[in-house]
N, C-alpha and C positions, 0 to 999 in steps of 0.2 A: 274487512277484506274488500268490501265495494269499494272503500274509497283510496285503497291502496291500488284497485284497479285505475281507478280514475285517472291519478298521481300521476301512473305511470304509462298511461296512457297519451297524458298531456305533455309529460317529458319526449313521448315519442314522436309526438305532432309536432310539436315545435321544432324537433332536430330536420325534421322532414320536410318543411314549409321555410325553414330561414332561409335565407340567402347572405349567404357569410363570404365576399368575394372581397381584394383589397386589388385594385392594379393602380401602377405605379407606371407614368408617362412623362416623356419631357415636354411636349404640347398638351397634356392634359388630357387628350383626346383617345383612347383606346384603340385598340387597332388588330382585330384578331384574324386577317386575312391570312394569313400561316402560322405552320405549327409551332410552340415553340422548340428554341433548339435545344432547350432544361427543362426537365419534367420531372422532380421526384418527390414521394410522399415523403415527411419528416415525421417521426412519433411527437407526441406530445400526452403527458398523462394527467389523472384528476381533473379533467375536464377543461385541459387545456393551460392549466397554473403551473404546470412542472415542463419545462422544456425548454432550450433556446436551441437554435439553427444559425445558422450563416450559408450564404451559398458563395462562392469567391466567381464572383461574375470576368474578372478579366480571364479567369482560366476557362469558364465556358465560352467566351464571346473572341478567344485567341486573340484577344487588345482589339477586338475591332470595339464600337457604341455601342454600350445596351440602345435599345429603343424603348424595350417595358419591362417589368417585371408583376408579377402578381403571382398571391399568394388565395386562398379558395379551397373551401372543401367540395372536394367530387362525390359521387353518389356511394363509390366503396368508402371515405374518409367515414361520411355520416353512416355507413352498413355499421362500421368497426366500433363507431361511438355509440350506437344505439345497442350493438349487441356487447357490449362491455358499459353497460349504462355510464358511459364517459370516463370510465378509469383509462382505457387509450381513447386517444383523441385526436389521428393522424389529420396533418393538415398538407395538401399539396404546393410547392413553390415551381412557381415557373419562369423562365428567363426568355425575350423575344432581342436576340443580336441584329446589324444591321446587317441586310441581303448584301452580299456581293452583285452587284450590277456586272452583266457580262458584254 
């Protein structure tokens, strides 16, 4: 029983301590001085193995440029995985379009 505490203890640390962020830039360089204008969690199950997404950027960004995109688990993604010991495993994508300059 101790060590089944242990297990699962250490499965919990590790969901809590990683940093699992993916962004995606045309200069490379990140840029998070605004919100993005896409924000939504996508499921993903079995710890992440069952699942695929697509997000259709020209339809968020109405044909303007993406500038970035990144995908990242938030603090609720890692709540949902840790309390379904990773049978769901929501991951958030985000989309950054270019500003309209006025």
């Amino acid at each position: 029983m101790k060590c089944l505490r242990i297990v699962l203890l250490a499965i919990v640390a590790s969901q809590l301590f990683a940093c699992a962020a993916i962004t995606v830039t045309e200069t490379g360089d990140p840029n998070f001085l605004y919100r993005p204008h896409y924000k939504e969690s996508k499921p993903f199950y079995l710890w992440g193995i069952v699942g695929e997404h697509k997000v259709n950027t020209q339809r968020v960004c109405r044909n303007r440029p993406v500038v970035q995109l990144q995908t990242k688990y938030t603090l609720t993604d890692v709540a949902w995985a840790i309390g379904t010991l990773g049978i769901y495993m929501p991951r958030t994508a985000m989309v950054w379009c270019e500003r309209k300059v006025k």
